[in-house]
Structure formats: C-alpha cells, structure tokens
C-alpha positions as CSV (number, residue, x, y, z in Angstrom):
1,X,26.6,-26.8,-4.9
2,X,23.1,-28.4,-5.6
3,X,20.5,-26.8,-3.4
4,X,17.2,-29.3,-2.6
5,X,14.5,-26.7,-3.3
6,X,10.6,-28.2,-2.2
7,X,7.2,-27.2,-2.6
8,X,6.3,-25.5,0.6
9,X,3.7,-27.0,3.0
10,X,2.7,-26.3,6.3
11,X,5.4,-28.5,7.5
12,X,7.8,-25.8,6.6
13,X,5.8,-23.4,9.0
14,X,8.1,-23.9,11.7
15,X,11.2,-23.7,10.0
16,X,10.3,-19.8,7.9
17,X,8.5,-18.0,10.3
18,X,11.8,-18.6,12.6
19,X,14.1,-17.4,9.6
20,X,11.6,-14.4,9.1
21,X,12.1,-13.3,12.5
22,X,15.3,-12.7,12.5
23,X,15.5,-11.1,9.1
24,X,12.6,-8.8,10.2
25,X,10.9,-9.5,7.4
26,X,7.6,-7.1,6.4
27,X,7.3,-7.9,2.9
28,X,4.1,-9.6,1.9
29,X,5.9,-11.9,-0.4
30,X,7.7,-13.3,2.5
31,X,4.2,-13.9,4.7
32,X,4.4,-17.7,5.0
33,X,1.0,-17.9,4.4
34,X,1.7,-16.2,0.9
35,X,4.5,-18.7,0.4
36,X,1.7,-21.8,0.8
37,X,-1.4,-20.1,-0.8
38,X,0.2,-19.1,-3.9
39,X,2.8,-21.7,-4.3
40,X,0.4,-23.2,-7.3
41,X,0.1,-19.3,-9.1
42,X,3.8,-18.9,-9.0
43,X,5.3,-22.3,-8.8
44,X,6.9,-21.7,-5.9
45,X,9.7,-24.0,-4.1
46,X,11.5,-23.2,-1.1
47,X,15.5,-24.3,0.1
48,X,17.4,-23.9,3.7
49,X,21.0,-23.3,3.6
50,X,23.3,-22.4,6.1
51,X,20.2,-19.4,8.0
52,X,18.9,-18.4,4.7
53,X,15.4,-19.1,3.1
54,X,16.0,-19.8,-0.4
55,X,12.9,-19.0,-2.9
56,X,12.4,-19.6,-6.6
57,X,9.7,-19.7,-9.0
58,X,8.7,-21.4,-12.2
59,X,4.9,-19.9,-13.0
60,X,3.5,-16.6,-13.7
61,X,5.1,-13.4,-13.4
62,X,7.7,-14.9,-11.4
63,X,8.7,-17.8,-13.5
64,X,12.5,-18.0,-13.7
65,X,13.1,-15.6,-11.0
66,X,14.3,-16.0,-7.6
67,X,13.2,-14.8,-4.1
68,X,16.2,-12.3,-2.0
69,X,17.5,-14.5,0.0
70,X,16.8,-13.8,3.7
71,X,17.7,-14.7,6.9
72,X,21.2,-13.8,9.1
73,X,23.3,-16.3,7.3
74,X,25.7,-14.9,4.5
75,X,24.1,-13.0,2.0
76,X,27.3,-13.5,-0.5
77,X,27.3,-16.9,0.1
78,X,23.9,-17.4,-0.8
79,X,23.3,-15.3,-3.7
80,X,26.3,-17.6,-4.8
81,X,24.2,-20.8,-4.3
82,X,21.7,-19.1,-6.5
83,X,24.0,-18.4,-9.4
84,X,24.6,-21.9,-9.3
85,X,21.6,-23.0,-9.4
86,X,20.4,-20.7,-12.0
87,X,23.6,-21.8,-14.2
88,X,22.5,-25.5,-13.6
89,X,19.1,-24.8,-15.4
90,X,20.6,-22.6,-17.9
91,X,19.6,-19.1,-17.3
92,X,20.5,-15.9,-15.8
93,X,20.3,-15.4,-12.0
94,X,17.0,-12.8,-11.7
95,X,15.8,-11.7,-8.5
96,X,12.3,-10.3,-8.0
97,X,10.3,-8.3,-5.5
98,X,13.3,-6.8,-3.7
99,X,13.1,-3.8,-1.6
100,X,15.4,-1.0,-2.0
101,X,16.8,-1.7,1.0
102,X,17.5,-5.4,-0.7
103,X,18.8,-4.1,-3.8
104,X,21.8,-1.9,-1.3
105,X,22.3,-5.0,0.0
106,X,23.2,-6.9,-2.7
107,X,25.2,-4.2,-4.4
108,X,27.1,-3.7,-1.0
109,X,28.3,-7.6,-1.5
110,X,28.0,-8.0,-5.0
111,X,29.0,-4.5,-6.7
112,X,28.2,-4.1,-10.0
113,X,27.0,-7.6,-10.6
114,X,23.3,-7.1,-11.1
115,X,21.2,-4.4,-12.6
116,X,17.6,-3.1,-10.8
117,X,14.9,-2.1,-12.8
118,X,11.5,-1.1,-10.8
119,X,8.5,-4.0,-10.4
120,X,5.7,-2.1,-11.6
121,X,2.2,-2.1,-9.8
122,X,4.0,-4.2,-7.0
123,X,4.5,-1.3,-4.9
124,X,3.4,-2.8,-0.9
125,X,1.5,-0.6,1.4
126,X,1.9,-0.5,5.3
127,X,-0.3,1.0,7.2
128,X,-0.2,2.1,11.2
129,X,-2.6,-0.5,12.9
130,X,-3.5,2.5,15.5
131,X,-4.6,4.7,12.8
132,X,-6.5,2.2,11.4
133,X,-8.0,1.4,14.2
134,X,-8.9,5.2,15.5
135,X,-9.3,6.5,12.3
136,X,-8.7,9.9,13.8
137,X,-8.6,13.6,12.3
138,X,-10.0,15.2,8.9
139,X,-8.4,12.7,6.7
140,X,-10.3,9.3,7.8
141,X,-13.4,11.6,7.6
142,X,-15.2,9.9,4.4
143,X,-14.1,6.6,6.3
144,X,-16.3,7.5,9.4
145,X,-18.7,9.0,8.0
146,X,-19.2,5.3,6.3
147,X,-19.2,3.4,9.3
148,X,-21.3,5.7,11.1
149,X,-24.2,5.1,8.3
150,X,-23.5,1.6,8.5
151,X,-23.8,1.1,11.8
152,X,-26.8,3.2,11.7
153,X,-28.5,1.2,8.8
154,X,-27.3,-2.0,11.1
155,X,-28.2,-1.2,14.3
156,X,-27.9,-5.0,14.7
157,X,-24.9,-5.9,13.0
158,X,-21.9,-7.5,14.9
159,X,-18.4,-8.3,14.8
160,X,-17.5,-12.0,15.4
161,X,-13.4,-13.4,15.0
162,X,-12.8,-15.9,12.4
163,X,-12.0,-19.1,13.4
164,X,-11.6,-22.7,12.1
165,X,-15.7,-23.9,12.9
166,X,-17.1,-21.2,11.2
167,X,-14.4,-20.1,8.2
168,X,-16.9,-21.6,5.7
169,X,-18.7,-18.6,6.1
170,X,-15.8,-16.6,5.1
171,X,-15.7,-18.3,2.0
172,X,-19.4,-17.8,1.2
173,X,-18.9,-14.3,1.9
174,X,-16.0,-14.2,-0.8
175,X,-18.2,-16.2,-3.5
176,X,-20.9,-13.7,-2.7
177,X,-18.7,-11.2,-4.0
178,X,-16.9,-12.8,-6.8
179,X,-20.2,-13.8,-8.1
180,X,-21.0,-10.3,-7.9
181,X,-18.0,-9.5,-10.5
182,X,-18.3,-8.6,-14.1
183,X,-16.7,-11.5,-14.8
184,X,-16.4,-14.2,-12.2
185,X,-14.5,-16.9,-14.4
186,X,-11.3,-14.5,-14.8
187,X,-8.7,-16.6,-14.2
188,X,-7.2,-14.4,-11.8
189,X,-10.4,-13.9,-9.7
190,X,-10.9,-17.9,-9.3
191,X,-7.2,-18.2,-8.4
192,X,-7.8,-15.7,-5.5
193,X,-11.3,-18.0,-4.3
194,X,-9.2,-21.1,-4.5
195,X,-7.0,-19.4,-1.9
196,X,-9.4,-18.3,0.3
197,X,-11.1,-21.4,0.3
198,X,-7.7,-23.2,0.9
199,X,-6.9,-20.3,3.7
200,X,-10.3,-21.8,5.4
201,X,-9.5,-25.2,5.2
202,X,-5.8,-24.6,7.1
203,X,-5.8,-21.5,9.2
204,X,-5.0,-22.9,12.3
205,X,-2.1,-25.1,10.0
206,X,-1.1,-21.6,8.7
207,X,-1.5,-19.6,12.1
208,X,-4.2,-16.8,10.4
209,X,-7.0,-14.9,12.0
210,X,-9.6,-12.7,11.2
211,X,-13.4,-11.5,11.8
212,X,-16.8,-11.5,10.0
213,X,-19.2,-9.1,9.6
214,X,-22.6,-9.2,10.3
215,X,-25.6,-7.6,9.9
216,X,-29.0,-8.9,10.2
217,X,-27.7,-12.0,11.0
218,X,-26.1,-12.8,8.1
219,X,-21.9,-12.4,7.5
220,X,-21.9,-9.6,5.1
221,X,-18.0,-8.9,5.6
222,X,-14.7,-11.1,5.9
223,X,-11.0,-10.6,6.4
224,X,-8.0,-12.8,7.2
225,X,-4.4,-11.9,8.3
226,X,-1.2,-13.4,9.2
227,X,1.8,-12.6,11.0
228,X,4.5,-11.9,8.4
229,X,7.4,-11.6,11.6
230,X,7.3,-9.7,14.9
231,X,4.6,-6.6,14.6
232,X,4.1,-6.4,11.1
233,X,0.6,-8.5,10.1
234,X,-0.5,-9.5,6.2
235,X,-4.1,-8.5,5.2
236,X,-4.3,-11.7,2.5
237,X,-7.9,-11.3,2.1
238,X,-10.6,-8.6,2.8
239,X,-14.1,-8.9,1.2
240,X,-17.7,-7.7,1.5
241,X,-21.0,-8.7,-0.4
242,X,-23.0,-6.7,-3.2
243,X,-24.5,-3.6,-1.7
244,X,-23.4,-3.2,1.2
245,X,-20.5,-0.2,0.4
246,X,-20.2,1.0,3.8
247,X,-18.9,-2.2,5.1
248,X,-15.6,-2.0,3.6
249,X,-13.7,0.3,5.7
250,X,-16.0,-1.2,9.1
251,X,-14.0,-4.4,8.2
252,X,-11.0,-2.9,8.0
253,X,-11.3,-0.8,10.6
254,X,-12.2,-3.7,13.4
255,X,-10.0,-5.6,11.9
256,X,-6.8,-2.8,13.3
257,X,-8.9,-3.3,16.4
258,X,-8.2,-7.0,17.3
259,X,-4.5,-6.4,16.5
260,X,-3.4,-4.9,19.6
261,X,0.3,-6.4,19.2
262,X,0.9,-5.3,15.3
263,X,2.7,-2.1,14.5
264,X,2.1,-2.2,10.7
265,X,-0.9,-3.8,8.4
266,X,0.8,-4.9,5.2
267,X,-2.4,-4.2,2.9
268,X,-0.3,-5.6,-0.6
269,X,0.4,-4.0,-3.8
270,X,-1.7,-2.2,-6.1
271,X,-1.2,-4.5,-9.0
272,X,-1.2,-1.4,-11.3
273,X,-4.5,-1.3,-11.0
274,X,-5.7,2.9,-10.6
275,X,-8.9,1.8,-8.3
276,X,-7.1,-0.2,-6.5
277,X,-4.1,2.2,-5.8
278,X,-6.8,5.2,-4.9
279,X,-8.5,2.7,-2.4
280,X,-5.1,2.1,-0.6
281,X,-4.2,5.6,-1.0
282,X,-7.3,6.7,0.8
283,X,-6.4,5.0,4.3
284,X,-3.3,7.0,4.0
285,X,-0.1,4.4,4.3
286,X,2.7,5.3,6.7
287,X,4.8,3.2,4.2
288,X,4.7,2.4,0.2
289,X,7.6,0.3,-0.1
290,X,8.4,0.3,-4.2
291,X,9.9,-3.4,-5.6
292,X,12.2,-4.0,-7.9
293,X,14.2,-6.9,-10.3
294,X,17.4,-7.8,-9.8
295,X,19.2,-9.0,-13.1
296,X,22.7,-10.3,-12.9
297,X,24.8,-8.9,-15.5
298,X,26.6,-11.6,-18.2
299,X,29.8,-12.8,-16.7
300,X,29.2,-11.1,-13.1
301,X,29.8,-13.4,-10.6
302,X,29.2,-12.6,-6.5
C-alpha cells in the first residue's frame, strides 16, 4: 500500500483547496498557503488517495507525525494507508494538530486504537470578521480608542490592498519590525521573514491578499491572508513598525473590512506564549479551538 507523498508546491494548489472545500476545513494547519510556506520548517510532504489529503512531516515539532487525514473519502481507509506507511519507516503512527472534533472521529472508526494527549500552546483562535470589523460595544473599547488616536496622529494615513507590484513593501515593513526585535537572528524570527518574503514573491501563485498601512506616506503596517475553505480566511502575517503602537489593531481592523465574504478570521495559535495569548484574547475570539496528538497504541490496528 505505498502512498507517493511530495513536497507541496503551488502546483498542488488546485488539487487541496478543492479537497478543503469539501472537508470544510478551518484549521490554519490546513491553509494551503501554510502547507507551501512552512513546508521547509516542518518538512512537510503531501499524498492524494482515493478524496483524502494525506500530510506528513519530518522537521520540527512535527517530525514523525502525521496530518488528520481530510477530505470525504474514507477516513478508516486512510488512517489505514498511514499505519502502513508509518510501519514502512519504522515507527508508530502519531497524528498531530487534530481538533476534538478530529479526535471523535477517529475514535468513532478506530475505537480504542489511539491515545489523545492535548498540543500545548497550539490552541487556534477564530474570530467574527463583523466584529472585527465594527469593533462594537464596551469590550473593543481600548481597541477604538487606539485607532481613534491613530488616525488623529495620522490625519494623512491611508489604507491601500496588497497586491503582487507593490508586496515588496510588505516585506520591508516586516524587516522593519524584526529588526526592531531583541534579537533579530532567532532562528524562529528569520524563519517567519523567509516566509513572508516567499508569501511576496507568490501571492497571486498562492491566491493571498492583504493591505498596507500608511501614514505619512510611508507603509507603516502590513497583513496578508488566505482562504483556508469557504468563509473561514487565515491571518498568516500581520506586522507594524517600531513606534507606531496604535497601528496594530487599525491593521487588523481594515483588514475584517475588506473581507466582506469571510465568516471567521483564523488569527493562529498562541504558541504558549502569555503575550501573545493576552493579545488574541483581547479581540475576544468567538472560537479557541484546542489541538491535540493522536498516538496509536502498540498492536492497534484501524
């Protein structure tokens, strides 16, 4: 049962985003523009088999792990194709980044075959776009009250959409603020620039969008998104430059604007991280979708 797993490129565009549409995917993991982008950071390689999408990974916290597998095709069958192939490399079949609704699944056609333990700081957060965008009632106060004295301190400043001619500025934007960083040569910081700067070079390949921020006519602010499947959008990449703290939520707030069609902004996990998770906490999520591993048991099979 050998499965003929690739490195994803945009090529395989086409052939995910219509498997992610009928799986309803809203996990950032499953974004295809996540798949591409960080296909380097966590080795990842993709398979088609019978309306299922196949993931595995080789690097980073995800090395030796698989992806759920998603689609409308059998989910038995295909967690079955992954034993194999986990057997054929000599190691235990381990699922990561499953939601709980994943984890029922695969207990519902697998019973008692795997064990779940919970994926720490890789809880995902999905916010309303309307609420984002109208930032309404006492709650989303602090956040106007920000954009108000940016506007006012920018009387000038502008919104423009990111596109293909001018995503270079995007990227300066983003080395503007990992220069900015206490430590700009962190390995993890430079991984995130190299996919920014590769999200520039192919977002028309990789079907993103997003806006810059502007203020004395300089971009000051940048964010890029993608469609993960029907109205649920991925925020990959949201940045603003040294002193200028009011920006943030401005960014994120026009951003929810020029999605009229999304439902839900998928804003990603907090990595663990406690600033991070009080950031995401304070534009209220409608959602906080917890992950978990999946580890088969010895001797289980589907």
């Amino acid at each position: 049962m050998e499965i003929s797993f690739e490195i994803p490129t945009p090529a395989h565009k086409a052939a995910v985003q219509t498997i992610l549409e009928a799986a309803g995917a809203m996990e950032n993991d499953a974004a295809f523009a996540n798949l591409y982008l960080l296909r380097r950071k966590y080795g990842t390689e993709l398979a088609f088999r019978q309306n299922m999408l196949l993931r595995r990974y080789t690097e980073g916290f995800r090395a030796g792990c698989y992806g759920f597998p998603l689609g409308c095709g059998d989910l038995k069958a295909a967690v079955a194709c992954l034993q194999a192939d986990a057997r054929e490399r000599g190691i235990g079949l381990r699922m990561t980044l499953l939601t709980e609704e994943m984890c029922a699944l695969l207990e519902q056609v697998c019973p008692g075959a795997f064990s779940f333990t919970e994926a720490e700081g890789y809880d995902e957060y999905l916010y309303l776009r309307e609420e984002l965008a109208e930032m309404r009632g006492s709650r989303y106060h602090r956040k106007r009250n920000h954009m108000a004295q940016f506007w006012r301190q920018n009387p000038d400043g502008e919104i423009q959409p990111l596109i293909p001619e001018n995503a270079d500025l995007a990227v300066d934007v983003a080395r503007q603020w990992l220069m900015a960083r206490e430590n700009p040569a962190d390995p993890a910081l430079q991984a995130e620039f190299s996919c920014i700067c590769e999200a520039a070079a192919h977002m028309r390949a990789l079907e993103m969008e997003g806006l810059l921020l502007y203020a004395e006519g300089k971009p000051i602010g940048m964010t890029m998104v993608s469609r993960i499947a029907g109205d649920v959008y991925d925020v990959h990449f949201e940045k603003v430059v040294p002193h200028q703290p009011h920006a943030w939520p401005v960014v994120a707030n026009e951003m929810a604007k020029c999605l009229p069609h999304a439902r839900y902004l998928n804003r990603e996990e907090d990595l663990g991280e406690s600033g991070m998770r009080a950031a995401k906490a304070s534009y209220y999520p409608a959602m906080v979708r917890k992950k978990y591993i999946a580890c088969e048991r010895e001797s289980s099979l589907c």
